[in-house]
BAVO-698571 format. One line per 2 residues: number of its first residue (from 1); their letters; for each residue x, y negated, z of N, C-alpha, C, O, CB. Coordinates in steps of 0.2 Angstrom, whole numbers, plus 2048, in hexadecimal, padded with zeros to 3 digits. Glycine has a CB too. Layout:
<sites>
NUM	A	X,Y,Z,X,Y,Z,X,Y,Z,X,Y,Z,X,Y,Z  ...
</sites>
This chain:
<sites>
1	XX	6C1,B04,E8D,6C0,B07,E87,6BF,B0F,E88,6C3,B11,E8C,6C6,B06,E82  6BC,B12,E86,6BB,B1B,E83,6BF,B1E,E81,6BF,B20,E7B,6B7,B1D,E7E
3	XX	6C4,B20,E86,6C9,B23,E83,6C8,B29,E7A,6CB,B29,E75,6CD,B28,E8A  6C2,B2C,E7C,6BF,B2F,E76,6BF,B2B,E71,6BF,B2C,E6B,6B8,B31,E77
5	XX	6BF,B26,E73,6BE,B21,E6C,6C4,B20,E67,6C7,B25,E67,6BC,B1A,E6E  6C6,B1D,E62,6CC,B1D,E5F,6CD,B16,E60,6C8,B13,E5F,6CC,B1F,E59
7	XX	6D2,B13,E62,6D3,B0C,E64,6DA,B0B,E5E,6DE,B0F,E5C,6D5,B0C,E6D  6D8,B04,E5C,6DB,B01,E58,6DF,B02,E56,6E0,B02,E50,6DC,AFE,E58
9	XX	6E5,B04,E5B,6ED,B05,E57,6EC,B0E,E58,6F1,B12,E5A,6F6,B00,E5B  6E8,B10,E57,6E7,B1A,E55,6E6,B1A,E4F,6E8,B1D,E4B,6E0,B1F,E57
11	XX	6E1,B14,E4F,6DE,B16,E45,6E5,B11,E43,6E8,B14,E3E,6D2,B12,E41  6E9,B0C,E44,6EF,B0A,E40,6F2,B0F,E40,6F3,B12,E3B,6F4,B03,E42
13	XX	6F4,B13,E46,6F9,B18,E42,6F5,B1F,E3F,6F9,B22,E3C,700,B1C,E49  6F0,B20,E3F,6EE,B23,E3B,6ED,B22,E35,6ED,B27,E32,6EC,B24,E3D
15	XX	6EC,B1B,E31,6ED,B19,E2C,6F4,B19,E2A,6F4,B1B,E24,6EA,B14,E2C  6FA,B17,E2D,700,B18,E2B,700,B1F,E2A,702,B1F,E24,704,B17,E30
17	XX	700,B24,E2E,701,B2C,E2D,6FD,B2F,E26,6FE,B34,E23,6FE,B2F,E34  6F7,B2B,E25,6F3,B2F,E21,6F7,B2D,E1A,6F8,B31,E16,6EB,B2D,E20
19	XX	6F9,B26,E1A,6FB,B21,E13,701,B25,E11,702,B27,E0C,6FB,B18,E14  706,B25,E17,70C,B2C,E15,70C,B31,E11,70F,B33,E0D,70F,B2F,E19
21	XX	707,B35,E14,706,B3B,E12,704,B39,E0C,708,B38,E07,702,B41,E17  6FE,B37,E0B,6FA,B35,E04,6FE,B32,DFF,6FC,B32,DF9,6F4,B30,E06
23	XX	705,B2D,DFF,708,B2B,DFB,70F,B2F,DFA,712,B2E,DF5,708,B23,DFC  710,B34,E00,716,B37,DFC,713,B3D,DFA,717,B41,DF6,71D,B37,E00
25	XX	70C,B40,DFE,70B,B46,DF8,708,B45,DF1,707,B49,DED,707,B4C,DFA  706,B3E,DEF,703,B3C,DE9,70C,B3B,DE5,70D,B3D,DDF,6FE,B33,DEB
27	XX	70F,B39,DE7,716,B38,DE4,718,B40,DE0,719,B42,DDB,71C,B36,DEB  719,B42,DE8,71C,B4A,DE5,719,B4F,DE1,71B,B54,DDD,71E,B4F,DEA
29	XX	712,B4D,DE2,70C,B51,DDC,70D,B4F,DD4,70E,B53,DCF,702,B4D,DDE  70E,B47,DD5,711,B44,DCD,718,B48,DCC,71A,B4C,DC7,714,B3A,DCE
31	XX	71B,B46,DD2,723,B4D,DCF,724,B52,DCF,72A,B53,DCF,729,B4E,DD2  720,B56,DCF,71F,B5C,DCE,71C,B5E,DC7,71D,B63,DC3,71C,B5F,DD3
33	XX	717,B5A,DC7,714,B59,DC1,719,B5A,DBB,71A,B5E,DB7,710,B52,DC2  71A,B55,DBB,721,B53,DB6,725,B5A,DB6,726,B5D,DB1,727,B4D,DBA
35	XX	728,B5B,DBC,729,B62,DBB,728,B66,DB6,72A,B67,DB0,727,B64,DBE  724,B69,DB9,71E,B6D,DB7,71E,B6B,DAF,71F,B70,DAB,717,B6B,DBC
37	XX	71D,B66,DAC,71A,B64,DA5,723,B64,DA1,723,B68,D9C,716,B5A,DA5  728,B61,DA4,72E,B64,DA0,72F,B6D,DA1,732,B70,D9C,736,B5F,DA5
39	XX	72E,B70,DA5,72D,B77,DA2,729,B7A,D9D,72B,B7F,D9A,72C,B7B,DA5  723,B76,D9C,71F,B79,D99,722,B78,D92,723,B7C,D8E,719,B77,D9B
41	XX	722,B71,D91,728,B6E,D89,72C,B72,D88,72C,B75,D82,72D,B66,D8A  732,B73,D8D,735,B7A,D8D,733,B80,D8A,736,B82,D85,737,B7B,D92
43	XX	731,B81,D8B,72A,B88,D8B,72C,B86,D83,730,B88,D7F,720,B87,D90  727,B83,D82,725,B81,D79,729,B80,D76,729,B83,D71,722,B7C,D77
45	XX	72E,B7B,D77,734,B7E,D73,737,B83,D72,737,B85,D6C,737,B7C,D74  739,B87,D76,73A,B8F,D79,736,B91,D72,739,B95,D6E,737,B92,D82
47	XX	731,B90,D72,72C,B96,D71,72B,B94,D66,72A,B97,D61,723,B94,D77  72D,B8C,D67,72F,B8B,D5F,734,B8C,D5C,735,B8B,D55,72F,B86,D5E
49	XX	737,B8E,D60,740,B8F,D5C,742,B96,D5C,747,B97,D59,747,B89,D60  740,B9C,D62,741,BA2,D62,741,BA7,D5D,73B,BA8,D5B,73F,BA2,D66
51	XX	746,BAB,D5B,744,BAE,D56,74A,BAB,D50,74D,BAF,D4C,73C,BAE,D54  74A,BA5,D50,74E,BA0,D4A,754,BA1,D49,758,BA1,D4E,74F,B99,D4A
53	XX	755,BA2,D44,75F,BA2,D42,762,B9D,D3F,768,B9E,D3C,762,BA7,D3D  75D,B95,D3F,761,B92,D39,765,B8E,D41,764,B8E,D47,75C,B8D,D32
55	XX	769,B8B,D3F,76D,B86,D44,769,B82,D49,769,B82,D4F,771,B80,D40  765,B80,D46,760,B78,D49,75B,B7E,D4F,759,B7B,D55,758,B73,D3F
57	XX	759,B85,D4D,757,B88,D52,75A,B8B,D57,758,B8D,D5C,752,B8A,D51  75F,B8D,D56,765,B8F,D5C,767,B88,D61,767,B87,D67,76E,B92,D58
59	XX	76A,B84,D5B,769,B7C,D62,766,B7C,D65,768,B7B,D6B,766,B76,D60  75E,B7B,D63,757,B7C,D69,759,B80,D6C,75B,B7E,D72,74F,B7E,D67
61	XX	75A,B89,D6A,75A,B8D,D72,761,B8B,D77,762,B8C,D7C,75A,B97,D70  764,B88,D71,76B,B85,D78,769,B83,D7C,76B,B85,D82,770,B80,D78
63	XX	765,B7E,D7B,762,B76,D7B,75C,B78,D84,75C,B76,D89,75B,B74,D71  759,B7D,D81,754,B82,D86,757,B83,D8A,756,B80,D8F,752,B88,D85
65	XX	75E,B87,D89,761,B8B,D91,763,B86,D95,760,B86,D9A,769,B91,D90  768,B82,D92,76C,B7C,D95,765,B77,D9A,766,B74,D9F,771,B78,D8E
67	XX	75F,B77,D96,75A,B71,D99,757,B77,D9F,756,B73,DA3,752,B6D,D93  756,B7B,DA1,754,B7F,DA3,758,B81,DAA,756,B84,DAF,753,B84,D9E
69	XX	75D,B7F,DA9,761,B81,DB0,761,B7B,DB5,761,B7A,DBB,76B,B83,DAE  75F,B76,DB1,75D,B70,DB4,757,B6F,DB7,758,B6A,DBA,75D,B6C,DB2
71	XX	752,B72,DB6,74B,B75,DB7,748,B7C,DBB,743,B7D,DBD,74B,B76,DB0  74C,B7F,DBB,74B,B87,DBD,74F,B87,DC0,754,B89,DBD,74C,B8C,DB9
73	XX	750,B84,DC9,755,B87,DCF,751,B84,DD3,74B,B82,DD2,75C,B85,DD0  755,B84,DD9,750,B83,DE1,750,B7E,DE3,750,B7D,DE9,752,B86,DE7
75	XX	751,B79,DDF,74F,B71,DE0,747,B6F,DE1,744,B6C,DE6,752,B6D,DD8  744,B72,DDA,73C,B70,DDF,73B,B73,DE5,737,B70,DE9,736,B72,DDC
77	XX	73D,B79,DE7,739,B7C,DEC,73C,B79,DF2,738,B78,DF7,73A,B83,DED  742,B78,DF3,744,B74,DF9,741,B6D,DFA,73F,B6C,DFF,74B,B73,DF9
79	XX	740,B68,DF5,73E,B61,DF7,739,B61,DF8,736,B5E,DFC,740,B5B,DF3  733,B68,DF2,72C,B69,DF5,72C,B6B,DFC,727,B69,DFF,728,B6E,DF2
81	XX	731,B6E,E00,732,B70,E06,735,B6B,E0A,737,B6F,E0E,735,B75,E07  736,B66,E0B,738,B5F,E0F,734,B5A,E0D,733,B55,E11,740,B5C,E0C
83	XX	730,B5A,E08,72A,B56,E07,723,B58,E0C,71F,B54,E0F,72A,B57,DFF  723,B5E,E0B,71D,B62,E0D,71E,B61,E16,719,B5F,E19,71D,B6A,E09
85	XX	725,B63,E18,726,B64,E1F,724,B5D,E21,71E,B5D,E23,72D,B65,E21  727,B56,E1F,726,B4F,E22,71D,B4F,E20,71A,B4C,E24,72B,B48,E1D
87	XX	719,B51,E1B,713,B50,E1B,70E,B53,E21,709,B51,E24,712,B53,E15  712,B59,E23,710,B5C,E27,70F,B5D,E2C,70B,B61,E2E,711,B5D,E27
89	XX	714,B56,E2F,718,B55,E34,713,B4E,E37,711,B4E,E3C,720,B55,E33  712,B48,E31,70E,B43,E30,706,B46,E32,703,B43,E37,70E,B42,E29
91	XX	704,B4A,E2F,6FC,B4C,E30,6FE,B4E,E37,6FC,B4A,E3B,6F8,B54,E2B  702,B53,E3B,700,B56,E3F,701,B4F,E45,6FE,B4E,E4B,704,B5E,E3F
93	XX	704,B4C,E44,703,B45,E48,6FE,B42,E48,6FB,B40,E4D,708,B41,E47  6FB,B41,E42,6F3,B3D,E43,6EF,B43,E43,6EA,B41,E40,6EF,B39,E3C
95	XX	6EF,B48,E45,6E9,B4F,E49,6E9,B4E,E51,6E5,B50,E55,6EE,B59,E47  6EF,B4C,E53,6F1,B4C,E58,6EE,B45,E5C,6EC,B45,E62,6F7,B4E,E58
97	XX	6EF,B40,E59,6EB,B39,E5A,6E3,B3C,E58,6DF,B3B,E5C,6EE,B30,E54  6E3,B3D,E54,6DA,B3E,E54,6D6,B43,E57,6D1,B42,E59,6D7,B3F,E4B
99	XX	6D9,B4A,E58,6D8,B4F,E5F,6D2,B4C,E63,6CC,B4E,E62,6DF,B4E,E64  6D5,B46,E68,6D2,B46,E6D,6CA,B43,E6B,6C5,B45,E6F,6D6,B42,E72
101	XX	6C9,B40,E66,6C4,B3A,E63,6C1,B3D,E62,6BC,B3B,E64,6C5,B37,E5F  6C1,B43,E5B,6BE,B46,E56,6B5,B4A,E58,6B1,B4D,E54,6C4,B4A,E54
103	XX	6B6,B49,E60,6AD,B4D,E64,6AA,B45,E61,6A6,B44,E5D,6AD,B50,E72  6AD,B40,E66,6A8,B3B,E65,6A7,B35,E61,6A1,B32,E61,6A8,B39,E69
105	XX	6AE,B33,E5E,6AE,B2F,E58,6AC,B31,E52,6B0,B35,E51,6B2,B2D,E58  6A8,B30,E4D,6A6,B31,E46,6AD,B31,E41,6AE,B34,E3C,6A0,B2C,E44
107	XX	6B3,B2A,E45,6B5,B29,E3E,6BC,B2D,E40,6C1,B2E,E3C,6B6,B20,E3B  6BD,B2E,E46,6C2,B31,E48,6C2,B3B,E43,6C6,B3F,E41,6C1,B31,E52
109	XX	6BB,B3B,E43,6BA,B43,E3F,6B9,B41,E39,6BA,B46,E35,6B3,B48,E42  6B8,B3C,E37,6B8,B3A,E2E,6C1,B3B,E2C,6C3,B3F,E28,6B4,B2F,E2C
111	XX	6C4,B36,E32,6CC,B37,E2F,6CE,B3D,E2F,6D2,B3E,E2B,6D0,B34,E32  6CC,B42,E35,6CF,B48,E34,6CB,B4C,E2E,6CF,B50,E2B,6CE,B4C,E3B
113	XX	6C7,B4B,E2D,6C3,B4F,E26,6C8,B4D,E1F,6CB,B50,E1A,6BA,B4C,E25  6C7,B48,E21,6CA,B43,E18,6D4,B47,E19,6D8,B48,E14,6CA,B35,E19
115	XX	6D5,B48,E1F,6DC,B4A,E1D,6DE,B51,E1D,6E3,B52,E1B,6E1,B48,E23  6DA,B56,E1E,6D8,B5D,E1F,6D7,B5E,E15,6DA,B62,E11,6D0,B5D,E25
117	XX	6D1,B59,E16,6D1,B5A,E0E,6D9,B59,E0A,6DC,B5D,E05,6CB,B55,E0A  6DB,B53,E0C,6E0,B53,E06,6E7,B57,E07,6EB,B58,E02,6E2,B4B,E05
119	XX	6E8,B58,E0D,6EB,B5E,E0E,6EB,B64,E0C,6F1,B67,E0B,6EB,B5F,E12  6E4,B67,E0B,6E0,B6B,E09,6E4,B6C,E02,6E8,B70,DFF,6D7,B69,E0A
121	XX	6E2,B64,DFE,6E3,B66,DF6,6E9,B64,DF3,6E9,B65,DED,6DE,B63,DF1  6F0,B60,DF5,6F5,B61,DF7,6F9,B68,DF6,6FC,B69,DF2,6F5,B5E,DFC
123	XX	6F8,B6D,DFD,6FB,B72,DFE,6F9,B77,DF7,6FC,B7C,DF5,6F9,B74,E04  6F2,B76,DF4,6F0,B7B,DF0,6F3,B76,DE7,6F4,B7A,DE3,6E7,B7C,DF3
125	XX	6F3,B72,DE6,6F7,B70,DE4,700,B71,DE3,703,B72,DDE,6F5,B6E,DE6  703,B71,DE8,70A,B71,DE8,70B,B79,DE5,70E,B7B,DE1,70E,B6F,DF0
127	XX	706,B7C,DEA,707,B86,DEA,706,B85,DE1,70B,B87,DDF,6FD,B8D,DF0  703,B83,DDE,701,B84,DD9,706,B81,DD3,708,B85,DCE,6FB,B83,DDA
129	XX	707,B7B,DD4,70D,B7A,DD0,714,B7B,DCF,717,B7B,DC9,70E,B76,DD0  716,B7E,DD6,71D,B83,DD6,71D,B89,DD5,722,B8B,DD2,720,B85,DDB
131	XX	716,B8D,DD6,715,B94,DD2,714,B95,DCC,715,B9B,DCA,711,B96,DD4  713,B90,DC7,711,B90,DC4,719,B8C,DBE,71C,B90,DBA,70A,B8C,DC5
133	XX	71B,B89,DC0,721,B86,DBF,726,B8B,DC0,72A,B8C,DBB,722,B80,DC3  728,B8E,DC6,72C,B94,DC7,72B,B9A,DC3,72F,B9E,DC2,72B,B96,DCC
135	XX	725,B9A,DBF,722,BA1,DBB,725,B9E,DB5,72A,BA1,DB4,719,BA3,DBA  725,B9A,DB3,726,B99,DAC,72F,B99,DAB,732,B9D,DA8,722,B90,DAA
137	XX	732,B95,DAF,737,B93,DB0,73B,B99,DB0,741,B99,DAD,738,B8F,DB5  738,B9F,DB4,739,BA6,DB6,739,BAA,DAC,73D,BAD,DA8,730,BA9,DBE
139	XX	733,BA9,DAC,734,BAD,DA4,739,BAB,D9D,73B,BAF,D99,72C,BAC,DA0  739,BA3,D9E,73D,B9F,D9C,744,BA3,D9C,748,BA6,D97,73B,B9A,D9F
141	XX	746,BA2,DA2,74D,BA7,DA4,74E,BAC,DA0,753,BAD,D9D,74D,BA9,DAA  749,BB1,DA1,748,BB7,D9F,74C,BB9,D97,750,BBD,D96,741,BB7,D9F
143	XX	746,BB3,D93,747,BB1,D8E,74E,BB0,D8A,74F,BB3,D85,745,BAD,D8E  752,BAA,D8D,758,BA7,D8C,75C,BA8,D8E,761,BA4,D8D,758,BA3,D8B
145	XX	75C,BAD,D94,762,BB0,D94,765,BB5,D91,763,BBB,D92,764,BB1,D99  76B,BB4,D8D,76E,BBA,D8B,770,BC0,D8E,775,BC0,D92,771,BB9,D89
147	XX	76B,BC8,D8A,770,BCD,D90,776,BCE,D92,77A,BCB,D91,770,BD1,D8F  776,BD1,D94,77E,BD1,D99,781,BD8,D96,77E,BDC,D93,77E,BD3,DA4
149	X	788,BD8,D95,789,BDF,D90,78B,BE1,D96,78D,BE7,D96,78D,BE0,D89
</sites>
C-alpha cells in the first residue's frame, strides 16, 4: 500500500474526528444561539417597560436585572473555551492523519478543505455570537443597574 495514500482506518478516524467536531460545534452554535436570542428578548423587554412607574413595569425591570445575572457572566465564554479547545484539538488530530496524504490523494485534500472550511465558519461564528451577546448583555447592565451613591 502507498503510504501517501489514505488507508482505511485514516479516513474511519477521520470521519470520527470530523463528526465530533461537526456535531459538538453544531450543538454549541444552537447554544449560543439561544443565548444570544434570550438577551435579545431581554433587551426588549428592557426596552418596553423602561421609563414606567406603574407596578407591572418595575416588576419587568426587576424581572430584567434578576434574568440578566443569569445571562451576563463568564459561563459562555468559558464552555465556548472548552468547547472550542476539544474542537481544536479534534481537527488538529485529523490535520495530522491527513498531512502526509494531502500531495497525492484527492480525498485526503477534499477532507482537509471541508474541515478548514467548517472550522473557518464555526470560529467566525462563535467570535460573533459572544461579541455580540457580551455587547448587549454589557449595555443591558449598564442600564439596570442602579447607581451607586
Amino acid at each position: 500500500m502507498n503510504p501517501a495514500v489514505l488507508s482505511s482506518e485514516s479516513i474511519a478516524a477521520i470521519g470520527t474526528f470530523l463528526t465530533l467536531t461537526s456535531l459538538l460545534g453544531t450543538f454549541f452554535y444552537v447554544q449560543l444561539s439561544t443565548w444570544l436570542r434570550d438577551l435579545l428578548i431581554l433587551r426588549s423587554k428592557f426596552e418596553l417597560n423602561d421609563g414606567g412607574n406603574t407596578p407591572e413595569e418595575q416588576k419587568a425591570l426587576r424581572e430584567v436585572r434578576y434574568t440578566l445575572k443569569g445571562l451576563y457572566n463568564t459561563l459562555p465564554f468559558l464552555v465556548t473555551l472548552a468547547i472550542s479547545t476539544f474542537i481544536g484539538f479534534a481537527a488538529w488530530h485529523a490535520f495530522v492523519i491527513l498531512g502526509p496524504s494531502r500531495k497525492f490523494d484527492p480525498l485526503a485534500d477534499h477532507l482537509a478543505q471541508a474541515l478548514t472550511v467548517f472550522l473557518t465558519i464555526y470560529a467566525i461564528l462563535i467570535v460573533f455570537l459572544l461579541i455580540r451577546g457580551y455587547c448587549i448583555g454589557h449595555s443591558l447592565n449598564r442600564k439596570v443597574t442602579p447607581p451607586k451613591a
